[in-house]
N, C-alpha and C positions, 0 to 999 in steps of 0.2 A: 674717300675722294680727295678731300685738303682742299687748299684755296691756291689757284693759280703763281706758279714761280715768278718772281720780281725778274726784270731782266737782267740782276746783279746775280741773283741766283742760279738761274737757268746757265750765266756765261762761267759760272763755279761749277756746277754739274756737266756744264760740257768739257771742260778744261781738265777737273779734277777725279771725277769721280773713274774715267776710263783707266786713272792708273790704278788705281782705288780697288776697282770693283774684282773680285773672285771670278774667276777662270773656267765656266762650270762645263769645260770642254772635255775634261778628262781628270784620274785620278789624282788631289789636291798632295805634292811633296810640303807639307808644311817646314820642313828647311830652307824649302826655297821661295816663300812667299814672300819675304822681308829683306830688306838690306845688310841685313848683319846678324848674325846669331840671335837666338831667343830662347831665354831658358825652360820657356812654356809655353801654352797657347791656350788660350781662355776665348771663352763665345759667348756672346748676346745676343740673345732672342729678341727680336722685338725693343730697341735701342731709343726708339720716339725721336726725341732731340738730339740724342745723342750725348745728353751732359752728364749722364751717369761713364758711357764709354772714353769720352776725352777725357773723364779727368783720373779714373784708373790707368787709360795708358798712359797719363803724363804721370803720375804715381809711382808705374812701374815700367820705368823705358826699357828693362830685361825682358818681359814679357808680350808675347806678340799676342795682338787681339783680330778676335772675326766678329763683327756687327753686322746682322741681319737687321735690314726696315724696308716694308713693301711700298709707305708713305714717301712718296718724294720729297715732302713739304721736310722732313725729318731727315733725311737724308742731306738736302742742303743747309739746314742748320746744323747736323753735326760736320761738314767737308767746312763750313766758314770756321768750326772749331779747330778741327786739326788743323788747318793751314794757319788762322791766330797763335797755336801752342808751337805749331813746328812739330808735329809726331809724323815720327817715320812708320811706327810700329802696329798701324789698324788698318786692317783691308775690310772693305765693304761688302755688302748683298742687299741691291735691292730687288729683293725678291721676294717670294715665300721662302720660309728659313728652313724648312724641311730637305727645300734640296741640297743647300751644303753637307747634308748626311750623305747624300748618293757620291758624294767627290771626297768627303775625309777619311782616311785609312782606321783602322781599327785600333782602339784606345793610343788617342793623339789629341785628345782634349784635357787639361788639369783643373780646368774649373768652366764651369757654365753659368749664367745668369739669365732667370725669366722673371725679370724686375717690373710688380703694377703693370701688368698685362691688361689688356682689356679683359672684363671680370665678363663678360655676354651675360648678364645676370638673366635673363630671361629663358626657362628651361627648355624649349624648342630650339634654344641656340647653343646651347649648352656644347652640342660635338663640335662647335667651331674653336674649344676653349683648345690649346696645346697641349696641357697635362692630360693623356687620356693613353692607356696601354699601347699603343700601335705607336704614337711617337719615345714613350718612354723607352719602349725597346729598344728604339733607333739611338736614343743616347746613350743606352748603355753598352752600343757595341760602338763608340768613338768616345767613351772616355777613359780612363784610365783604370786602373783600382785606386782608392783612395781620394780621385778624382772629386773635386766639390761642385754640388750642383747649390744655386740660391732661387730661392721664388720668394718675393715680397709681395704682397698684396693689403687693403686698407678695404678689400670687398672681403666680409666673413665667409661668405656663403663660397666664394672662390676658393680660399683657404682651406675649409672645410674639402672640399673638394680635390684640391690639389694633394693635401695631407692622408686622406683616403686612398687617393691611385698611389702616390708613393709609398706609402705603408704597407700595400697590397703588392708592390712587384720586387722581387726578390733582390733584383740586383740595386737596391736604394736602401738606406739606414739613415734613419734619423736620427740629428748629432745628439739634441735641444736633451741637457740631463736636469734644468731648473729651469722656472718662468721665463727667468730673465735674457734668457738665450733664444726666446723668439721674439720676446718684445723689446728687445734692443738692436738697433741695425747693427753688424759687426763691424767691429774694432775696422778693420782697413775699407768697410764700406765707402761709398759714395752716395750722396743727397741723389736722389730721382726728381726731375722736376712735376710729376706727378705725384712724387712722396713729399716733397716742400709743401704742395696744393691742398693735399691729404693733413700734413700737420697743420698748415696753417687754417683750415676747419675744426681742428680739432680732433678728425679720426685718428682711431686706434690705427696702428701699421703693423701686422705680423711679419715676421723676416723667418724661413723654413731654414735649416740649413741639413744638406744629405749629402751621403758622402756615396762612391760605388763604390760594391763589393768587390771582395778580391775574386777575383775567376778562378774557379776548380781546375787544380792540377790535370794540364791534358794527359 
């Protein structure tokens, strides 16, 4: 639900978000979504604030990004972001994130992020989680080969879960060859302000990292 837009907000949402938001009228040319060339194109699931996505694309202004959030609350905290940084390079969705699948072409995603997602811990809610075969599928025909998928979570039982469907579906390989390589966020990650919340309690944070497979020779 969220707690009602500030009028500062709502006049950013009306203003910013129309140039912002993805096009879901027809099939998505990812050349032509941004102002200028992009060496790649990276997506977030589930973006919250948005302060994980502002400060990769400010990290990497080569790189063009798509941020999915169905909360508006989140959605106007991250449009006060990009207009503060000045990035030209992230288009929006507020929506369910599933349907940027029905508009992106076939492996045209180089990396993905489903960063501290709501865990639904409770197992009657369990199918509202993302990671579940019928969406993984959908990612693996808009990503690339090689293409990098990340899932962070500070809920085990999510982890567990997440670590299970990817393990199980063929076109996903996990990278992690020591400890250390899930229990540290990577090298070019960014702070989640739910992973800040999470360390500053104290929790554990697992970081997944899988890559897709190469596609069998047609």
């Amino acid at each position: 639900m969220g707690h009602p837009l500030s009028p500062a907000q709502q006049q950013r949402v009306d203003d910013l978000l129309p140039r912002l938001r993805l096009d879901l009228s027809g099939p998505l040319d990812p050349a032509a979504l941004f102002p200028r060339p992009m060496t790649e194109l990276w997506l977030e699931l589930g973006f919250g604030g948005g302060e994980h996505l502002a400060a990769q694309a400010a990290a990497r202004p080569d790189v063009g990004f798509i941020g999915c959030e169905p909360f508006m609350n989140g959605v106007a905290r991250c449009l006060a972001d990009l207009e503060a940084r000045g990035l030209d390079n992230v288009r929006l969705l507020d929506d369910d994130a599933r349907k940027v699948f029905d508009v992106l072409p076939d492996a045209s995603l180089d990396r993905v992020f489903v960063l501290f997602p709501d865990p639904w811990p409770k197992a009657r809610h369990a199918k509202r989680r993302f990671i579940v075969p019928a969406n993984l599928d959908l990612l693996a025909r808009v990503m690339k080969d090689g293409a990098e998928l990340r899932v962070a979570s500070d809920h085990m039982s999510y982890i567990r879960w997440a670590l299970g469907h990817l393990m199980d579906h063929p076109a996903f390989q996990w990278t992690a060859r020591r400890p250390t390589d899930w229990r540290t966020r990577p090298a070019d990650g960014q702070q989640t302000r739910y992973e800040s919340k999470a360390l500053a309690r104290g929790d554990r944070c697992v970081y997944l990292t899988f890559t897709r497979t190469v596609r069998p020779a047609a």
